[in-house]
C-alpha positions in Angstrom: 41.5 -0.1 -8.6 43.7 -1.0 -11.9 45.2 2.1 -13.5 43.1 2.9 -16.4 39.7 3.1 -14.2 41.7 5.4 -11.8 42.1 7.8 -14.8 38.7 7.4 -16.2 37.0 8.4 -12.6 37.7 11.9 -12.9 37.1 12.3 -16.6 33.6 10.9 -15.8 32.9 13.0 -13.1 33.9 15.6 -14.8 31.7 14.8 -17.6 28.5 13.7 -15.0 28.8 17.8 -13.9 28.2 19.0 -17.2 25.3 16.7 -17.8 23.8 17.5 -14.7 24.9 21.6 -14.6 21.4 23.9 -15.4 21.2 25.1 -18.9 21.0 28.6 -19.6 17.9 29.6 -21.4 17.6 29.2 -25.0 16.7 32.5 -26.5 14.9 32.9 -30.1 13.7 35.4 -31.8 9.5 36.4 -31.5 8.3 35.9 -34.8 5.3 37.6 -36.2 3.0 37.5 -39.6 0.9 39.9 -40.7 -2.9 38.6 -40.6 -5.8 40.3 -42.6 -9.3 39.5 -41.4 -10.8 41.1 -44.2 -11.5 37.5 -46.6 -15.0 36.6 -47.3 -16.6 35.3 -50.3 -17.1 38.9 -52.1 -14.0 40.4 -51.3 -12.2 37.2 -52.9 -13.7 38.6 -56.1 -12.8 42.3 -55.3 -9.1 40.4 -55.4 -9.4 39.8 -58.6 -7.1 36.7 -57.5 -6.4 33.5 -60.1 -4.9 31.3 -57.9 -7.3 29.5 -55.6 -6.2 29.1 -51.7 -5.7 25.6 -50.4 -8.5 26.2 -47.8 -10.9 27.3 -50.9 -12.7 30.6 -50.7 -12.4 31.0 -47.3 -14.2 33.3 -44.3 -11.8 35.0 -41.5 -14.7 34.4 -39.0 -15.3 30.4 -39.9 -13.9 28.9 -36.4 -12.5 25.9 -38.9 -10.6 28.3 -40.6 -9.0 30.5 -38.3 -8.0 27.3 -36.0 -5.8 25.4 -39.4 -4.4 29.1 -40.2 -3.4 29.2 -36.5 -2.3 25.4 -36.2 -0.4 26.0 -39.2 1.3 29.2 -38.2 2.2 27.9 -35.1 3.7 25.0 -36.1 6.3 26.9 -38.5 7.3 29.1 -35.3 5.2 32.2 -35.5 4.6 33.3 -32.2 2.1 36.4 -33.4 -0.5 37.4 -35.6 -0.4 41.5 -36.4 -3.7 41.5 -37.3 -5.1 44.6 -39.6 -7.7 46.3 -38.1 -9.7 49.3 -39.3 -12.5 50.0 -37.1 -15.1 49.2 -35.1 -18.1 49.1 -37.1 -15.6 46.8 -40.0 -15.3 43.2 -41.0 -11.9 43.5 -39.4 -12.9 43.9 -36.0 -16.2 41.5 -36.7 -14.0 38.4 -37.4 -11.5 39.5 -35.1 -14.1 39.1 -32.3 -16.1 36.5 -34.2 -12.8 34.4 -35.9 -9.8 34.9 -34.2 -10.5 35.3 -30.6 -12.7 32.4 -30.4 -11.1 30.1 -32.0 -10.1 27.0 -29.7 -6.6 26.9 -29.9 -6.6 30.7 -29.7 -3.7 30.6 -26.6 -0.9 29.5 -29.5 -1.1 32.7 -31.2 -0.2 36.5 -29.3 -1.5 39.2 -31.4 -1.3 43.0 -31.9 -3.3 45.2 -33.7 -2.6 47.0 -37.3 -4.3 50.2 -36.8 -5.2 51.0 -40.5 -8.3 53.6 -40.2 -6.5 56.6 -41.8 -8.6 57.0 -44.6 -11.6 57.4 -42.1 -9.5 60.0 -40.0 -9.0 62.0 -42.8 -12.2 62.8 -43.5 -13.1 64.0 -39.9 -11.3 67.5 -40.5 -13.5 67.9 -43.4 -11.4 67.1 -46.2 -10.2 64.1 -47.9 -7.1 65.1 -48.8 -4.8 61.9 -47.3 -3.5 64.0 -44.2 -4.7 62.8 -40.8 -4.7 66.3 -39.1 -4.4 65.5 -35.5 -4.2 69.5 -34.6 -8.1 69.0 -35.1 -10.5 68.0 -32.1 -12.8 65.4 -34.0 -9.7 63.8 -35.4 -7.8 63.4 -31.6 -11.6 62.5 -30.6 -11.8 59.2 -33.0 -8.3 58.2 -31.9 -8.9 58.3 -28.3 -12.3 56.8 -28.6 -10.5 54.0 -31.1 -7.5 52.8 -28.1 -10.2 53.6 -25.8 -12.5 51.1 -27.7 -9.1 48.7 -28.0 -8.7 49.1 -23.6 -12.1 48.0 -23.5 -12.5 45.1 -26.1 -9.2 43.4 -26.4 -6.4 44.3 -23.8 -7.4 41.8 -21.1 -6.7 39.4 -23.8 -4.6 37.0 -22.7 -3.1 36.8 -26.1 
């Protein structure tokens, strides 16, 4: 062997070991969006809005829709929708069920819930005075019956 491959041997088995050595795992941040399932035709007016989105005057519940918005979000590295949520018997929960979770591509997207229903919590104490009072029973009633209603509907998820 001349002299100059005797000295490159170990510099390339050296250099073979760190090629071949397992890389630790890469870690990056979980990153989340806030997602509102509230649009639909009349509330875009309710919005008042002048600019006019991309999509057009879009539905939360249109299967077309929610797929591009989660295509889209997954592309740029969001890894979680929080979507808002106000209650059972809302157009949040409607195109929730109806939009998001039955979208094709749903498995790209996690998501967790916004729990906005305060304004319908306040009134159970009899007043409407912006205090959830969770000291009274129909008040701790609605919230358990709300996560119970979450349990039921959407925790098997696998998203």
């Amino acid at each position: 062997m001349r002299p100059i491959l005797r000295s490159l041997v170990p510099l390339f088995l050296f250099a073979s070991a760190l090629w071949s050595a397992p890389q630790p795992p890469q870690h990056r941040d979980i990153v989340g969006a806030y997602y509102y399932g509230w649009y639909f035709p009349p509330k875009w007016k309710d919005l008042k809005s002048q600019l006019t989105p991309t999509l057009g005057w879009y539905q939360t519940d249109s299967l077309p829709i929610v797929t591009k918005h989660i295509d889209t979000a997954a592309y740029y590295g969001v890894d979680v929708f929080f979507m808002s949520w106000w209650k059972k018997t809302d157009v949040t929960d409607a195109h929730l069920r109806n939009g998001f979770l039955k979208a094709p591509n749903v498995n790209k997207m996690k998501f967790a819930m916004v729990v906005e229903p305060l304004g319908e919590l306040d009134t159970l104490d009899g007043k409407r005075d912006g205090v959830v009072d969770f000291a009274s029973p129909e008040v701790n009633q609605e919230w358990i019956a709300m996560f119970t209603y979450f349990k039921d509907n959407f925790w098997a998820h696998p998203s």
